[in-house]
N, C-alpha and C positions, 0 to 999 in steps of 0.2 A: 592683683596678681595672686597665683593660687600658690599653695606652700606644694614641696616635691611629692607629699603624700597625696594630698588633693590632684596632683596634676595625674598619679600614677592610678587612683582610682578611675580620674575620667580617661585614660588611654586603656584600662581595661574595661572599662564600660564602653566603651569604643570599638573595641575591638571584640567584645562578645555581641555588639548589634552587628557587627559587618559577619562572623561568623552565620550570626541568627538568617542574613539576607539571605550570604549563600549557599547556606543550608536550605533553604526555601526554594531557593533558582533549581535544584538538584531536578533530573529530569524523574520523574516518578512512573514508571510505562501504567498505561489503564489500558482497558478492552479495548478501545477504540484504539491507540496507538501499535497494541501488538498484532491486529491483523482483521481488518474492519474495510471493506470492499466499498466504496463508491456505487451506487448503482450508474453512473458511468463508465465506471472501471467493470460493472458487471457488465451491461450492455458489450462494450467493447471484448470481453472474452468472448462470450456467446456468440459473438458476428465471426471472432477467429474460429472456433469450433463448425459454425455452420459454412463458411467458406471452406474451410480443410473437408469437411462433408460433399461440399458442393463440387472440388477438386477431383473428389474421389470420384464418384458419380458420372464425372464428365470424362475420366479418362476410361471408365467401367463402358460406358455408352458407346466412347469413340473406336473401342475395340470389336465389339457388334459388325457383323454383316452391315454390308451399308445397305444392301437389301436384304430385304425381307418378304420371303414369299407369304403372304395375306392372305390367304383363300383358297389357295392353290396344293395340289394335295403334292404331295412328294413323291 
């Protein structure tokens, strides 16, 4: 059995290892957490950019004469 001073040292030796942990767990941000792209996540923007391109394009075209005089002088 430990005497109340023994017991009081080992509940503050206790309780500055359980501080110590989570202090350790604390989330700490590094480069890669605060803003570090996937080249998947890049793929995937670049396909939204070239589709929003491809939209534009397609409504630019469908406004166009549907003919077009080729060869023929005006």
């Amino acid at each position: 059995m430990k005497t109340p001073e023994e017991a009081t040292v080992l509940i503050e030796n206790m309780s500055a290892s359980d501080h110590a942990i989570l202090h350790d767990r604390v989330h700490q941000p590094t480069k890669k957490s605060l803003l570090e792209l996937s080249s998947q996540d890049s793929v995937l923007a670049q396909n939204k950019l070239l589709s929003k391109q491809l939209e534009i394009l397609t409504e630019t075209i469908g406004k166009l004469p549907t003919k077009l005089s080729i060869g023929q002088p005006s």
